[in-house]
N, C-alpha and C positions, 0 to 999 in steps of 0.2 A: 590423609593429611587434611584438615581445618582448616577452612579460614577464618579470620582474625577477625572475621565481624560477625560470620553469622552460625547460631548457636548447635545450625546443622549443617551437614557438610556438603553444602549446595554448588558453589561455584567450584570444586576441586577436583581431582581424581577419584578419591572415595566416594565422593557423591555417585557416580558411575558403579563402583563395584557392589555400594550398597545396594543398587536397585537388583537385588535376586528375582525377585519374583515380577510376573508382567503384573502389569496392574489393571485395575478392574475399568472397566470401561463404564460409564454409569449411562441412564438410557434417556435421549437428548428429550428435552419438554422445552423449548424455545423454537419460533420457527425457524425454519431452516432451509439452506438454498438447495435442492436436490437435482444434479448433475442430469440432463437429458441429452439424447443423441442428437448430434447435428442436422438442422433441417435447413432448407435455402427460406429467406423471409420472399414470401411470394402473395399477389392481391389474389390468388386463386384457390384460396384452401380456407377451411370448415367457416360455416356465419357464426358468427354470437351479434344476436340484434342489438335492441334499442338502448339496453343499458349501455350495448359496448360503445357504441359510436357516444352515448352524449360523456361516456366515461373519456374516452381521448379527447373528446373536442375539449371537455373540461383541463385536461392536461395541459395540452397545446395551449390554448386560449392563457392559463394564467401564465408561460413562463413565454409567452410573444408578447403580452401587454407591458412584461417589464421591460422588454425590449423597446415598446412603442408602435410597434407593428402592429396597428390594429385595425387596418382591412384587413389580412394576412389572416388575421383571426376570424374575421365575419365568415371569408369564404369559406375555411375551414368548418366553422360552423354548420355553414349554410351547404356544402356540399355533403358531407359527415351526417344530418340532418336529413336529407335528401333520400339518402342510404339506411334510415330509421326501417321502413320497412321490405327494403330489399335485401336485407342481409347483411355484415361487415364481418370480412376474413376476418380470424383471430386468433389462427394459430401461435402466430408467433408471439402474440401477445401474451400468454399461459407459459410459450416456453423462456422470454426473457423477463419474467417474474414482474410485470409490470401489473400496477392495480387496477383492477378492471370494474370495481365498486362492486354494485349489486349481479349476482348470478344470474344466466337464466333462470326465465320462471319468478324474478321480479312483479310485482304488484304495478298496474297499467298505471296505478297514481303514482307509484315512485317515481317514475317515467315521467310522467308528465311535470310533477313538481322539478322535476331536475330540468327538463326543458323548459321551466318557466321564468326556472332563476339564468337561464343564461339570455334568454328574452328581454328579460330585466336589465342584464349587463349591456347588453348590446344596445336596448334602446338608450341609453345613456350615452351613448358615443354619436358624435355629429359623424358622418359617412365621408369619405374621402371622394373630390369627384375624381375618376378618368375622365379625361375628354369630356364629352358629354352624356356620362351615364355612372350612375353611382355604384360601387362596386358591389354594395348590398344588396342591389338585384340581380345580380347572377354574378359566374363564375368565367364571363367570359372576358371580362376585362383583364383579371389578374394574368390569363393564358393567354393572353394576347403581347406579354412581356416576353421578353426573348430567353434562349435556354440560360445562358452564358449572368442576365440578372436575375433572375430566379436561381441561380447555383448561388452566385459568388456574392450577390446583396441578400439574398435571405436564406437559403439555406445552409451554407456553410456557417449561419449564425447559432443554428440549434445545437443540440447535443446529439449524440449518439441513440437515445432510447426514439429522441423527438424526431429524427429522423426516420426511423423504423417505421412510426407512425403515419407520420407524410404520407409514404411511400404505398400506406395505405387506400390513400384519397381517390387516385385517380391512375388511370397508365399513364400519361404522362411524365407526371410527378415520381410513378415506380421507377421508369426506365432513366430519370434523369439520376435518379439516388441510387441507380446501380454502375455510376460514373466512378472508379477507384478517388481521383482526382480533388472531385465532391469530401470524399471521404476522409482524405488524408486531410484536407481543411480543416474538414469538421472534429477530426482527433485532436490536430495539433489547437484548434479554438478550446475544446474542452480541456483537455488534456495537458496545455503548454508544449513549448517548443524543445524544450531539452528532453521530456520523455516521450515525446512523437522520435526526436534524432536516435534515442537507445533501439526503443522498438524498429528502428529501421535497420539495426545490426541482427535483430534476431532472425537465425539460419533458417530459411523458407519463405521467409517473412513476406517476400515481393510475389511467391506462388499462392499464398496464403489468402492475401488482399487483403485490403482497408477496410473493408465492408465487415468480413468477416472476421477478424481481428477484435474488430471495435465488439462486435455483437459478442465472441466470445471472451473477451476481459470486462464487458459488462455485466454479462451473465452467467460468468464462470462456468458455463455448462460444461466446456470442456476438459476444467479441470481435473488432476489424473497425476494421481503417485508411482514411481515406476524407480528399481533397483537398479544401479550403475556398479560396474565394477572397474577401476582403469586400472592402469599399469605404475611401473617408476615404486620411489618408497620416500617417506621422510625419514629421516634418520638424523641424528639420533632418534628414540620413539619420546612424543611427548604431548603433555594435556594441558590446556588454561592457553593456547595462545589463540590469534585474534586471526581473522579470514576474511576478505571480503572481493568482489570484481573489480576487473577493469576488462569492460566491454564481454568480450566472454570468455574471457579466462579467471581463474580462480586463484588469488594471490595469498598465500597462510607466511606470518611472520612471526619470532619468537617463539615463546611456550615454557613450559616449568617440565625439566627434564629429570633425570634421576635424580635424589636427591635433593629437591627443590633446585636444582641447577635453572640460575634464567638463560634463556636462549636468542641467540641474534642474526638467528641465519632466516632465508627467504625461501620461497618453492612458488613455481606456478606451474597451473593444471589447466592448458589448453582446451576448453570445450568443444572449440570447432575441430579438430583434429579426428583422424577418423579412428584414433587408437589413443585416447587421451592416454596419458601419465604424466607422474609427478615430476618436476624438473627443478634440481637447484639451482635458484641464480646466482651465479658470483658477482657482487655488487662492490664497490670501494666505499671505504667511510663509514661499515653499520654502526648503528646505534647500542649502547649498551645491551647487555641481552634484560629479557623482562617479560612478565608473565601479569595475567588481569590488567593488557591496557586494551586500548582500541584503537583499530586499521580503517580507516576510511579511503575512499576516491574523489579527488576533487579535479576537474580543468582533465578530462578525459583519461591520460593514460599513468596523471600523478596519484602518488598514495601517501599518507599524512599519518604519522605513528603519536600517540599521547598520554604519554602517563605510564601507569601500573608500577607493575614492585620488581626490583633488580637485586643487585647483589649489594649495595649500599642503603638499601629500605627505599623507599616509595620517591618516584619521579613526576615530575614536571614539565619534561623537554619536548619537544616538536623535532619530529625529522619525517623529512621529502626527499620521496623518489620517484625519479623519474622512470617508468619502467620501461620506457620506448627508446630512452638514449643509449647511445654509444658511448664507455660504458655506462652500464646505469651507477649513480651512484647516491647514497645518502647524503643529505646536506642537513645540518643542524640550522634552526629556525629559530634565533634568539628574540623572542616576541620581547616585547616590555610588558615589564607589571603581569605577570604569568598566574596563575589559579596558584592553590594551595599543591602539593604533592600529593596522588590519588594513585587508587587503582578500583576495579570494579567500578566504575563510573560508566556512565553512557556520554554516545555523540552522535555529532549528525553532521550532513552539510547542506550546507545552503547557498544555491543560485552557481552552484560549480566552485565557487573560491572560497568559502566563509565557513567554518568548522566552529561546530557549537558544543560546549561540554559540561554537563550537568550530571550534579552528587558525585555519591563514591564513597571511598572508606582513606580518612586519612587516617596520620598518626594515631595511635594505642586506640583503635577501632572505632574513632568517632565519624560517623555519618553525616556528610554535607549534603548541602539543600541550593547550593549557590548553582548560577548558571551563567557561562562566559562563553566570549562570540572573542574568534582571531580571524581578519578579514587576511585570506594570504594574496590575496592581488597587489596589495600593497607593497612596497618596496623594502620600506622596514616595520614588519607589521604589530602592531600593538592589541594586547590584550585588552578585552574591554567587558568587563561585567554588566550583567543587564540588570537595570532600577529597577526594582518590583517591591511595591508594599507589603504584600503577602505571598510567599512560598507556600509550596506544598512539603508536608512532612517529608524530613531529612532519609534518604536512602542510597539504597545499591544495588547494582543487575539487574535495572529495571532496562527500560527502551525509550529510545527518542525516535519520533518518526514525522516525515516533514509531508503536510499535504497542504492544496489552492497556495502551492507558490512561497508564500513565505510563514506559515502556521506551522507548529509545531505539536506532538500529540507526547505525551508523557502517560504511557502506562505500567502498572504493578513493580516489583522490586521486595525487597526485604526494606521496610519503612519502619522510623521510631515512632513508637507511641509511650509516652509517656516514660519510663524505665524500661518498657520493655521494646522488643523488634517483631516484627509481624510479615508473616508475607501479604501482600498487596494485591487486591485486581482495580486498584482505581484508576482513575486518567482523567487526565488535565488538561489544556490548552493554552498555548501562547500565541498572540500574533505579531509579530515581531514586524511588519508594514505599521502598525498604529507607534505614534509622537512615543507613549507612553505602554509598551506595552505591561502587559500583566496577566497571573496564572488564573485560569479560569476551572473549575470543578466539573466535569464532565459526568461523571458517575463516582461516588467513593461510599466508602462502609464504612459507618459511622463517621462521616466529614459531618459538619453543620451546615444545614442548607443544601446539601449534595443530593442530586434527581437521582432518582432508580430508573433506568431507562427500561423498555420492554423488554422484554425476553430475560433470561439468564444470565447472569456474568462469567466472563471466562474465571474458573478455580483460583484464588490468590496463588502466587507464584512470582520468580525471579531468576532470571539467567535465562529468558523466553528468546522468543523467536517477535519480530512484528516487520511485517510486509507491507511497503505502501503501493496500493494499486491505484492505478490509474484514475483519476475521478475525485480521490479522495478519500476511497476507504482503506480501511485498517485491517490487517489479516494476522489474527496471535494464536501459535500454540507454542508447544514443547516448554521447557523450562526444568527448572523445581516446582514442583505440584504440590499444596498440601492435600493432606487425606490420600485416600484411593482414586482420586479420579485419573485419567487419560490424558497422560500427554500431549498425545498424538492428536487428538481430537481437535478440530481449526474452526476457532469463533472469526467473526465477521463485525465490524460497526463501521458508518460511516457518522463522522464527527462534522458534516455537514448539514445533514437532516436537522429538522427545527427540533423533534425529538428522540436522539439518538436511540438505536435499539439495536441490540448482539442479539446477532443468528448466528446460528450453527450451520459450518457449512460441511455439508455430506458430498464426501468425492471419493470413485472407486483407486480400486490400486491396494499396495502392503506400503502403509506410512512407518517408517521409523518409529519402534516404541518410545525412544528419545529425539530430546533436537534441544541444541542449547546455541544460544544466540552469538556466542561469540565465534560457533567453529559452524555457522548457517550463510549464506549472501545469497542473494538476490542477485542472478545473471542477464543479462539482456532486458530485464526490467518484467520476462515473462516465467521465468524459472529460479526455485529458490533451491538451492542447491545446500543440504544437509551432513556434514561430513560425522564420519565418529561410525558407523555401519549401526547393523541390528539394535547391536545389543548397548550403544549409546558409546563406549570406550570409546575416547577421543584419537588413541594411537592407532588404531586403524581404519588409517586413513586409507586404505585401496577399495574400500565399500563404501559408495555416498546413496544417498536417497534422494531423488528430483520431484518436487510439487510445481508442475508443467500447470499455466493457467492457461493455455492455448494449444492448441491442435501441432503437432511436430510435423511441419510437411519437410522432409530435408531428403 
């Protein structure tokens, strides 16, 4: 079976049975993050000298002056400095892929120019007094502040990598950033507070720690593909419907059953269970049945159904469930002023109540470009289209994905160009905090004006997968592929960098040949849970695939 927009049989059940053959994995030429075994970050393992120290000091130094913190910096310097030629650990430096500039074996004048410009920086700044001695003579003023404001006025103000580094400086400063405490701060500072609260559901999580946590969803070292089989069955059997969490269970609704049949029934798949299987919920009120919309979670344990195609052509409605209540049940969500009738369209949510829904395929296979916000905390909540001068070309089964809070990341889909449709690996940006927001060009082919970022693009493609991790990057694979390339294969960007660059990121395990975005969710905020088995067929659901970004201690 076809669908009605795109000219191959991407988002459907054939699309699955067409893939006979595996496909050719092509051989990666971008860099790439490669998975290293766990090690404890410790001040007592291997030196890398002069470059290493003025290489962090330089780090440190520029993201504390945006801070304002600038003794914090001098000592930093000036201890860091100190340690030029005694050596500075650096192990862990190599294994959380941070940039360490020049190699050993650096030229003495690279060195020295590089401690010349920060001589430079530093003489520019008037010195703060303590008491009666300036902190730019030594390091004894700063230690002479108590553990409790050196934790909670400046440290808990860095990041996660900046941390690491500190931790570097002194014992002191180690032993205080092996605080959980510390740590948990400094996740939820970077991080935000709503995905510090998920990751506190993920099972082990508290044996695991903060420390450790942070370092491996920074550095992905530990991620790791691993085969599940559960128990239970959905039934009737069926492909195209929509899946996503709530907390760590796995909620799948609708689907397109025999016969194009749309479906309206519900199942959840308990992850913390120590024998998961499928479980029907009996719910009051479903929503018509329907196939090509989207499932989201909003305000913890609610789920928000939108769109796709039923048994009367193509929908617009909104329905909430509650899946915690006694009984659960559907409630219809008469928005005002509602989008056009869609299916294959993307969404997202935002800040726990606010559901965002961009493109799709409406009537006789025309491809929308519009993008609309329904705030559900509201009482009686009204739909509300967002002003933008200029969109991005008109598509479908592309991805929304929300990173820093209120930004939004739009990447690939099947896009119009001109008469014809094309699969896509571009991506875009909205920030929807700005008076006015609007779409911004991230990477595209053949856009006007559109940057090529470093490295590689992920293969044009639609009906992908896209992960937001923590920090603010981006994690895409599976979909429709064009050409022979790998599904399977998982690029990396972060849309925060001044200039964004996709890595390939290389992690062991047997990936899934397929992964298609609408039957994939992201569990606990550290596991992306793949249904459909091996061989991509969506109705076998009792084989899933887990891409674990953290260590399972359970």
């Amino acid at each position: 079976m076809m669908t009605p927009l795109d000219p191959s049989p991407s988002p459907s059940s054939k699309r699955h049975r067409a893939a006979s053959s595996s496909p050719t994995r092509s051989t990666p030429t971008t860099p790439s993050y490669t998975s290293t075994p766990s090690s404890r970050w410790s001040p007592d393992t291997a030196p890398r000298k002069c470059s290493v120290a003025t290489a962090v000091s330089c780090s440190v130094e520029v993201h504390l002056l945006r801070e304002g913190i600038h003794w914090w910096t001098r000592l930093l310097f000036q201890r860091l400095e100190g340690a030029l030629t005694k050596g500075l650990n650096s192990k862990f430096f190599t294994e959380a892929n941070i940039d360490l500039g020049p190699l050993p074996g650096s030229t003495i004048k690279e060195s020295t120019k590089s401690s010349d410009r920060f001589h430079s920086v530093l003489s520019s700044l008037n010195p703060l007094p303590v008491g009666d001695r300036n902190v730019t003579r030594g390091v004894c003023g700063i230690l002479q502040l108590s553990d409790e404001v050196l934790s909670l006025k400046i440290l808990a103000r860095l990041t996660p990598r900046d941390i690491a580094s500190v931790a570097s400086v002194c014992r002191r400063l180690y032993e205080l950033t092996e605080n959980e405490d510390l740590w948990r701060m400094v996740c939820q500072n970077a991080w935000g507070s709503e995905t510090t609260r998920v990751l506190e559901t993920v099972p082990g999580a508290r044996r695991l720690g903060w420390g450790r946590l942070a370092r491996e969803l920074t550095t992905l070292e530990a991620a790791a593909w691993r085969k599940l089989t559960v128990g239970g069955a959905v039934e009737p059997s069926r492909c195209n419907f929509s899946a996503c969490a709530v907390g760590n269970r796995v909620v799948l609704f609708g689907g397109e059953g025999v016969n194009m049949q749309p479906m309206n029934d519900t199942f959840v798949l308990d992850l913390n269970s120590s024998n998961p299987e499928w479980q029907h919920v009996q719910v009051s009120s479903p929503p018509p049945g329907r196939w090509g919309h989207t499932l989201s979670c909003v305000n913890g344990s609610r789920l928000v159904v939108f769109g796709g195609c039923g048994t009367q052509g193509l929908l617009n409605d909104v329905f909430v469930l509650d899946l915690d209540a006694k009984p659960p049940t559907w409630r219809e969500i008469s928005g005002l002023a509602p989008p056009l009738p869609r299916s294959w369209h993307s969404s997202c949510t935002l800040d726990g109540t606010k559901l965002i829904v961009s493109g799709g395929c409406a009537d006789s296979g025309v491809l929308l470009s519009d993008t609309f916000l329904l705030d559900l905390s509201m009482e009686k909540p009204v739909w509300r289209e967002i002003p933008v001068a200029w969109t991005p070309p008109s598509r479908l089964g592309h991805t929304l994905s929300v990173y820093g809070g209120r930004k939004i990341l739009m990447f690939g889909g099947l896009a119009k160009s001109g008469p014809l449709r094309f699969r896509s690996s571009d991506v875009f940006t909205m920030d929807l905090s700005e008076e006015e927001p609007c779409w911004r060009c991230v990477t595209g082919s053949g856009m006007p004006g559109a940057g090529n970022p470093g490295g590689i693009a992920p293969p044009p493609r639609l009906d992908h997968v896209a992960v937001s991790l923590p920090g603010g990057r981006i994690l895409i694979f599976g979909g429709s592929v064009a050409g022979l390339h790998s599904a399977s294969q998982l690029y990396i960007l972060d849309p925060t960098d001044e200039k964004p660059t996709w890595r390939i990121l290389n992690v062991p395990g047997c990936p899934p040949r397929f992964a298609w975005g609408h039957s994939t969710c992201v569990v606990g905020g550290t596991r992306a849970i793949v249904l459909g088995g091996q061989t991509g067929e969506e109705w076998m659901l009792s084989e899933l695939h887990e891409l674990s970004l953290a260590s399972s201690v359970i």
